[in-house]
PASEBA-1860 file (N, C-alpha, C; in nm, 3 decimals):
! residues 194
1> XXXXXXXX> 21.307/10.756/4.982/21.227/10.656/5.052/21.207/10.532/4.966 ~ 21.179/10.562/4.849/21.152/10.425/4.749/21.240/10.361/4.727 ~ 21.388/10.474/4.675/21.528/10.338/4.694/21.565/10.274/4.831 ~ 21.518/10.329/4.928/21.504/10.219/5.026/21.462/10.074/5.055 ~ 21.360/10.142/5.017/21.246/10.028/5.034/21.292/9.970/4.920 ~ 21.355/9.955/4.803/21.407/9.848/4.738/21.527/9.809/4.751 ~ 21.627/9.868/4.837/21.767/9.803/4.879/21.748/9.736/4.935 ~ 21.647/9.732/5.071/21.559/9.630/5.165/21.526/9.502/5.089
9> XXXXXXXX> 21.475/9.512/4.966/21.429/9.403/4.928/21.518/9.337/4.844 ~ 21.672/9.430/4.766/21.766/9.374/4.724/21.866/9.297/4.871 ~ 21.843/9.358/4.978/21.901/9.249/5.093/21.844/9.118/5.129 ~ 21.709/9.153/5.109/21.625/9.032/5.138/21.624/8.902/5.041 ~ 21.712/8.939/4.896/21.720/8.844/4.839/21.869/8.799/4.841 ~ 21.936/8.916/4.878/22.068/8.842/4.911/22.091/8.734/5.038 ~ 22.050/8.746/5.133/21.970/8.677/5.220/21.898/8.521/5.190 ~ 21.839/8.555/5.139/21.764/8.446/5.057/21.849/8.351/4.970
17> XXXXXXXX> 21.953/8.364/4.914/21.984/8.274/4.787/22.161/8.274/4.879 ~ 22.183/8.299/5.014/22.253/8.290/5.122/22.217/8.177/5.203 ~ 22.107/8.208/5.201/22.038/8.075/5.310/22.002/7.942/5.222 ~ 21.959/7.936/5.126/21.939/7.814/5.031/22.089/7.763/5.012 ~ 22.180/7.827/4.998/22.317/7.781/4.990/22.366/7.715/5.136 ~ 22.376/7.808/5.228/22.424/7.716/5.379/22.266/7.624/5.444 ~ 22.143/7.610/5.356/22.034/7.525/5.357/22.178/7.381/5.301 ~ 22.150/7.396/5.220/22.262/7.274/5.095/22.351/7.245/5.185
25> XXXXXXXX> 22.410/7.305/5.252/22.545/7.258/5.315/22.510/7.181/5.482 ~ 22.437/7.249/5.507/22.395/7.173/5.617/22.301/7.016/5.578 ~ 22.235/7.019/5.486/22.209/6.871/5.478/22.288/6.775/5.421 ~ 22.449/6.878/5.338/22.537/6.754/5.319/22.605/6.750/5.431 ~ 22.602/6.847/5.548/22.735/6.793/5.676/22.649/6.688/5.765 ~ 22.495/6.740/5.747/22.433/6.597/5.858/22.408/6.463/5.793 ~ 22.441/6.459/5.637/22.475/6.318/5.581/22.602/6.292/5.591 ~ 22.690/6.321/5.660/22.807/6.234/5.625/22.882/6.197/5.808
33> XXXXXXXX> 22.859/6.130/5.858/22.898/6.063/5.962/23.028/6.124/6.004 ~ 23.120/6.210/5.927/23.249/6.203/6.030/23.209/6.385/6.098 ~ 23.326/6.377/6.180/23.350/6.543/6.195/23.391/6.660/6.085 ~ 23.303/6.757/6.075/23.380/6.868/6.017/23.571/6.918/6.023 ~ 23.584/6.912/5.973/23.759/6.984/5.974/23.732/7.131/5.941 ~ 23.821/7.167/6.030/23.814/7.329/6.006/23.856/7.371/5.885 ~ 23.921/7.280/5.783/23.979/7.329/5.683/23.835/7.339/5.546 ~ 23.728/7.224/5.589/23.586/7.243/5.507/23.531/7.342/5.559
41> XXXXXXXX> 23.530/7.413/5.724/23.460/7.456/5.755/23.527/7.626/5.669 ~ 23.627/7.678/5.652/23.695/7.786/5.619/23.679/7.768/5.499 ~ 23.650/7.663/5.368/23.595/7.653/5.256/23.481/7.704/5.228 ~ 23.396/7.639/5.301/23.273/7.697/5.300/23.228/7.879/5.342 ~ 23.313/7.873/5.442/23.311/8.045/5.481/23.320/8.118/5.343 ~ 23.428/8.062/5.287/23.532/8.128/5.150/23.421/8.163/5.051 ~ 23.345/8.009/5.055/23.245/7.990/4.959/23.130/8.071/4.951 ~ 23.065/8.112/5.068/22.952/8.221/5.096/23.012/8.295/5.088
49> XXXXXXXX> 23.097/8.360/5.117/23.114/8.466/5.091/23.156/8.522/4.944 ~ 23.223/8.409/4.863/23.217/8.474/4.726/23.098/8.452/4.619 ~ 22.970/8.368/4.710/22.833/8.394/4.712/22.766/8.487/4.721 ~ 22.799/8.502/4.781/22.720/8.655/4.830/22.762/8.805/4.787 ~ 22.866/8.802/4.764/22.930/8.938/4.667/22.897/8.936/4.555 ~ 22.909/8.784/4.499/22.840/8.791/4.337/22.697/8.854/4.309 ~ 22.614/8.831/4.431/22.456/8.792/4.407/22.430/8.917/4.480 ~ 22.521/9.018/4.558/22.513/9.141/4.601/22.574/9.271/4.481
57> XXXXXXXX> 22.628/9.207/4.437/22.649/9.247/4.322/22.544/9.255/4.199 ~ 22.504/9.145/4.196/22.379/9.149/4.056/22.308/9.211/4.134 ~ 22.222/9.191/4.231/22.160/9.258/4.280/22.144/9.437/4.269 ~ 22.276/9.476/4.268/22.280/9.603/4.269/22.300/9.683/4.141 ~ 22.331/9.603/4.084/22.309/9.616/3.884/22.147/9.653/3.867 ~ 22.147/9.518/3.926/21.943/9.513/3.855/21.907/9.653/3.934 ~ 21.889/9.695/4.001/21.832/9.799/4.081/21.898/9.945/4.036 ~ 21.990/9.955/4.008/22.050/10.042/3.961/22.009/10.159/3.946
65> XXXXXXXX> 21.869/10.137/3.836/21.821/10.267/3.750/21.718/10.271/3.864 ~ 21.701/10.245/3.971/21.619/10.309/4.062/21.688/10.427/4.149 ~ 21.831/10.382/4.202/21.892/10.436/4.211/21.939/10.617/4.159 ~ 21.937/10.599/3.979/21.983/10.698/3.955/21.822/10.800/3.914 ~ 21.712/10.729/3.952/21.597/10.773/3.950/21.562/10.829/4.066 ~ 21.643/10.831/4.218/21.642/10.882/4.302/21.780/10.931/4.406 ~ 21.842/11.002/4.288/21.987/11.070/4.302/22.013/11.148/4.461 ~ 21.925/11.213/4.522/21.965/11.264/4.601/22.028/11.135/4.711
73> XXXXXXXX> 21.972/10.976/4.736/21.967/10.945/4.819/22.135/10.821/4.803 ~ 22.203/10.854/4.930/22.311/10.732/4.900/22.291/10.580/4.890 ~ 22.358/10.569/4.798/22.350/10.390/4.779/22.413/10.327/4.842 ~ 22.411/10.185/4.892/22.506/10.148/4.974/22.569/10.068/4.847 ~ 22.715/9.997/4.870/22.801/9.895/4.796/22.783/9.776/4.804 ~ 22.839/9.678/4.689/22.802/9.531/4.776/22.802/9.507/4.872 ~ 22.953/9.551/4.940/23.007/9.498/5.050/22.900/9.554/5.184 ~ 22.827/9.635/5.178/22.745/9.688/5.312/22.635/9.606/5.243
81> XXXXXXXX> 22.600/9.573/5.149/22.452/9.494/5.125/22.474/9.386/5.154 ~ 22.555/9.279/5.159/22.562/9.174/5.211/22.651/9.131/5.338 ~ 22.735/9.237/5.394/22.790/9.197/5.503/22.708/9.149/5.615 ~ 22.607/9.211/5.644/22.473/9.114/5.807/22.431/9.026/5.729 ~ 22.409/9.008/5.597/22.355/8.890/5.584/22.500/8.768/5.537 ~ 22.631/8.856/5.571/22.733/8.713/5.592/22.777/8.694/5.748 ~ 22.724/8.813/5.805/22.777/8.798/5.929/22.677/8.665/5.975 ~ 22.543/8.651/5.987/22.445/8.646/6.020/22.426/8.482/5.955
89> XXXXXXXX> 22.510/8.407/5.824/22.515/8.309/5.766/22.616/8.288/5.836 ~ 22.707/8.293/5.866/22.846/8.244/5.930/22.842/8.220/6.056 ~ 22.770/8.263/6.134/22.732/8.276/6.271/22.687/8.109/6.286 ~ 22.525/8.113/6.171/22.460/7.985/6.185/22.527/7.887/6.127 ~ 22.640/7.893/6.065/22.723/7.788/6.005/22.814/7.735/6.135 ~ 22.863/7.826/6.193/22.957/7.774/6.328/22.855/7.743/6.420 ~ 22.765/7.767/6.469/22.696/7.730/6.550/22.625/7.558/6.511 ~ 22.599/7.568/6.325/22.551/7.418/6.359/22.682/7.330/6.336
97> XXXXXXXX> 22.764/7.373/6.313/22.902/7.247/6.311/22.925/7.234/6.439 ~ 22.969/7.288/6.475/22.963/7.291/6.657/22.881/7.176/6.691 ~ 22.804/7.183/6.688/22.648/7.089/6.768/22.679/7.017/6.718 ~ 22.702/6.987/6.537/22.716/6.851/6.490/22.837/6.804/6.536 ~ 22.952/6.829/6.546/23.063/6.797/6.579/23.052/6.733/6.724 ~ 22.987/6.813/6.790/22.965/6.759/6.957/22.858/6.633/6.973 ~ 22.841/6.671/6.888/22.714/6.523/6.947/22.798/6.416/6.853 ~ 22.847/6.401/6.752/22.935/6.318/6.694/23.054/6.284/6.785
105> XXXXXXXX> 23.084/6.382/6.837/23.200/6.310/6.965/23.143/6.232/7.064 ~ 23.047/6.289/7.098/22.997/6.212/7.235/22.952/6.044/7.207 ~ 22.879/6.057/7.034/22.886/5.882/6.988/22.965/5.834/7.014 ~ 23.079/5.858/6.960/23.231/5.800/6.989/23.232/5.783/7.132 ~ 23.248/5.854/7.197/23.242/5.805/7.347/23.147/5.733/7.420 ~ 23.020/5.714/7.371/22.936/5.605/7.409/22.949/5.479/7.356 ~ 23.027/5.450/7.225/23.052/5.312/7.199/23.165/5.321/7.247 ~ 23.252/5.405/7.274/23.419/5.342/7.332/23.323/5.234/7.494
113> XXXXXXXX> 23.280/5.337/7.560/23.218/5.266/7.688/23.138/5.141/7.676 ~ 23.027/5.149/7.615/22.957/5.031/7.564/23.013/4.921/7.474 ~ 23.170/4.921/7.421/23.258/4.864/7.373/23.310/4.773/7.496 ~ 23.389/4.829/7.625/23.416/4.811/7.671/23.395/4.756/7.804 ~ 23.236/4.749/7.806/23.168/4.727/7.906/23.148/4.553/7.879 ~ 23.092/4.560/7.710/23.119/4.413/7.642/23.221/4.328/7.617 ~ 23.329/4.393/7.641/23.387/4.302/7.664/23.459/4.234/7.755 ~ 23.420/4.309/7.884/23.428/4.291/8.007/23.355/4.221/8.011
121> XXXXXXXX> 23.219/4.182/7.995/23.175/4.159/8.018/23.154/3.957/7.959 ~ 23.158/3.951/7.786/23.186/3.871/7.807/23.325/3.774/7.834 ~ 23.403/3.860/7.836/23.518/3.784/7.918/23.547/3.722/8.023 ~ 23.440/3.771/8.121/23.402/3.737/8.275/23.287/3.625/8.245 ~ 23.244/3.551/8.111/23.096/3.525/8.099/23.109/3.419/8.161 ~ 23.252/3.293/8.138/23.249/3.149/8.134/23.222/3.172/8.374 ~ 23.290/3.224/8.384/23.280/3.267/8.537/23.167/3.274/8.623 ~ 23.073/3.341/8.524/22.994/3.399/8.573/22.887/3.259/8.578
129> XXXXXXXX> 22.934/3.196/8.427/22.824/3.110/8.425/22.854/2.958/8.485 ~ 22.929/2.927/8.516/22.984/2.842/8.605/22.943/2.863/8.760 ~ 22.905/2.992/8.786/22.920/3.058/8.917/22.722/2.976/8.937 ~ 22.642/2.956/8.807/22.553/3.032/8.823/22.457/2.829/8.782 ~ 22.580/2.753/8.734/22.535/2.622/8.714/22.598/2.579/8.876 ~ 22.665/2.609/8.955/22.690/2.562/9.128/22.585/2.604/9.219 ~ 22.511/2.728/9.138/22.397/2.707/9.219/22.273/2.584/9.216 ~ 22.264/2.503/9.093/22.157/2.422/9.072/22.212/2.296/9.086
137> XXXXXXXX> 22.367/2.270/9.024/22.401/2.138/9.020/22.541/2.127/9.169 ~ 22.570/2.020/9.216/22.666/1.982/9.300/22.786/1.952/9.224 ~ 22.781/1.940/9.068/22.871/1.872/9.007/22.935/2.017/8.951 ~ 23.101/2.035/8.950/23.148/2.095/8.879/23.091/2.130/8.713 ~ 23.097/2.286/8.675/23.038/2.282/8.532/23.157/2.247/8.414 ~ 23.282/2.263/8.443/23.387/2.239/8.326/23.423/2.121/8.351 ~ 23.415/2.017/8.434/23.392/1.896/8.397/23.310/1.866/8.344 ~ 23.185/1.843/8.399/23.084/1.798/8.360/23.065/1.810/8.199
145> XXXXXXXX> 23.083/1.975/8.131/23.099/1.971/7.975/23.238/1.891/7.936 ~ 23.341/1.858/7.984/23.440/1.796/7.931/23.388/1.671/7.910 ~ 23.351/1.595/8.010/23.230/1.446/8.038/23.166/1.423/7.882 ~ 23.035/1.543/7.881/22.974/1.521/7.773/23.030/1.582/7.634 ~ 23.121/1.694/7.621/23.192/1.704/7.520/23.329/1.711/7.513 ~ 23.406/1.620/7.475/23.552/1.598/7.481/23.596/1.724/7.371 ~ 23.575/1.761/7.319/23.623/1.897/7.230/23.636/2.011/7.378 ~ 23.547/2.063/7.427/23.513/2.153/7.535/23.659/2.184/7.585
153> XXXXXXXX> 23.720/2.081/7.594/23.843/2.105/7.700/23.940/2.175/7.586 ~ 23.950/2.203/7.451/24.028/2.288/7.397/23.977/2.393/7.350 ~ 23.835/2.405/7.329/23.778/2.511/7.346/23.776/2.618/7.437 ~ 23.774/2.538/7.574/23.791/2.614/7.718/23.954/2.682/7.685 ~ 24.036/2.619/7.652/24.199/2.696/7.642/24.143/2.816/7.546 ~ 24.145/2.767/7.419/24.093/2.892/7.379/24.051/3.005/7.381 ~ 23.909/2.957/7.460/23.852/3.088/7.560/23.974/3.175/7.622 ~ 24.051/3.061/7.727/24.103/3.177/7.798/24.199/3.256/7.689
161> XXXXXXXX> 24.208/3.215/7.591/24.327/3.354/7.522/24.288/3.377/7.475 ~ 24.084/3.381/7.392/24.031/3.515/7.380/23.963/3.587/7.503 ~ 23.904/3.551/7.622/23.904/3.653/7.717/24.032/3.745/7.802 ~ 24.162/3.677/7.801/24.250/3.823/7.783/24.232/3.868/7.658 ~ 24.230/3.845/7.552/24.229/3.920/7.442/24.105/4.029/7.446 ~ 23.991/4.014/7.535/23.922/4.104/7.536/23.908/4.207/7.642 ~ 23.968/4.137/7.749/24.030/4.268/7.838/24.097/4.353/7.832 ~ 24.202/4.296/7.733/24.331/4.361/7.720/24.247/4.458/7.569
169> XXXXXXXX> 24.136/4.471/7.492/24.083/4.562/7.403/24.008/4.658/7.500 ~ 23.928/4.578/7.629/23.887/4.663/7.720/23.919/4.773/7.778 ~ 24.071/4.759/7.821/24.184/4.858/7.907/24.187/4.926/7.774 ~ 24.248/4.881/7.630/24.266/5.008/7.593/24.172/5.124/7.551 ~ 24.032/5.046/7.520/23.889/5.158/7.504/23.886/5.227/7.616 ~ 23.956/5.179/7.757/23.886/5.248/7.874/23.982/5.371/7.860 ~ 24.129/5.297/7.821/24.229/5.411/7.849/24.251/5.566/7.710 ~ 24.196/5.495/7.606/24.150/5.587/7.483/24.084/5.687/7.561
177> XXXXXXXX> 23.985/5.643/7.617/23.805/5.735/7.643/23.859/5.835/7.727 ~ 23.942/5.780/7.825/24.002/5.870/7.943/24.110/5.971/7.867 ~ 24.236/5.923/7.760/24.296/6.046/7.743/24.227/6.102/7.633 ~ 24.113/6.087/7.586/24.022/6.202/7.476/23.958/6.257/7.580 ~ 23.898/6.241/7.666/23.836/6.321/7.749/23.937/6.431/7.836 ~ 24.070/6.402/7.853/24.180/6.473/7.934/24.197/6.555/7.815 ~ 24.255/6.519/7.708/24.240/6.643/7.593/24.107/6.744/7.554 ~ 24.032/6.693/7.582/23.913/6.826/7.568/23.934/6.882/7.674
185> XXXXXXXX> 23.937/6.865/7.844/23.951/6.906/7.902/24.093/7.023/7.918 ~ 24.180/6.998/7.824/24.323/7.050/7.885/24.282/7.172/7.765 ~ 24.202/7.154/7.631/24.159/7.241/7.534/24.072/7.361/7.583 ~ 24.031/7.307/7.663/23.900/7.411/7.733/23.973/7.512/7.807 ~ 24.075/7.433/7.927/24.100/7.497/7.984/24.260/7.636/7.893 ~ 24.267/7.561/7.849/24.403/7.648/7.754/24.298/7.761/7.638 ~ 24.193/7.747/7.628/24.085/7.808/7.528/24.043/7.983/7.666 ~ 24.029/7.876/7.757/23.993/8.037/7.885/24.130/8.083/7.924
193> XX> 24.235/8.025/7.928/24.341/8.092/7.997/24.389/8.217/7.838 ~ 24.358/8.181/7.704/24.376/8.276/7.590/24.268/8.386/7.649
END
């Protein structure tokens, strides 16, 4: 009964100095802005786990002579003293990359849109605002600025070959957003048909 009750508490520290470690790792994956790669994420697996054998290991040193102070009862090995507490770290490691990874995609896809909305938007602006000086004045508005500023009229060329230039960035954010979204979709579905 007593080497129990202290294998319990040699798990509870394997556990413990398990979780301060994927503690550490999770506040360096939510400082760093990009996505996880599975190839950090299988590092890190690598890494707890040859965490946790070490420290399941000392663990079972230090305790030892309790052990042979209560011979009738079996001991367990590293590997059963820390396996739930790697199953149980690995679990919460994929679960928060996951989330971080997903909500990091979905940024990306709210500035592709909000990218593209701007520059639709001001590309359409000189239009809009011309549309919007015929309501107050009778007088044409791109004359009227040519009138008072003789520059205006090469400025206006200008414009127009940066507003295609911003449509033509428009179409391709729109057309990016659409085939990243067709690839998650074709992933999902090829993920249920396995």
């Amino acid at each position: 009964m007593a080497y129990v009750a202290v294998e319990n508490l040699a798990s509870q520290e394997v556990e413990r100095c398990g979780q301060l470690f994927l503690d550490g790792y999770k506040e360096a994956f939510a400082a760093v802005s990009n996505r996880i790669s599975p190839a950090v994420l299988r590092q890190v697996k690598r890494d707890l786990k040859d965490l946790l054998s070490s420290e399941s290991a000392r663990v079972l040193k230090a305790i030892q002579y309790v052990h042979e102070l209560c011979k009738p009862v079996p001991a367990k090995d590293a590997v059963e003293l820390r396996e739930r507490t790697q199953q149980k770290l690995v679990a919460e490691l994929d679960l928060f990359v996951t989330k971080l990874n997903t909500d990091r995609g979905i940024r990306k896809n709210l500035l592709a849109v909000l990218l593209a909305l701007l520059s639709f938007t001001f590309s359409y602006l000189p239009q809009w605002t011309a549309s919007v000086w015929s309501l107050f004045s009778s007088r044409p508005l791109v004359p009227y600025l040519i009138e008072k500023i003789p520059a205006f009229g090469r400025i206006l060329g200008a414009w127009d070959i940066v507003a295609i230039a911003m449509r033509f960035v428009g179409v391709i954010l729109l057309l990016w957003l659409l085939i990243r979204m067709l690839r998650v979709v074709v992933h999902r579905r090829d993920k249920r048909v396995q």
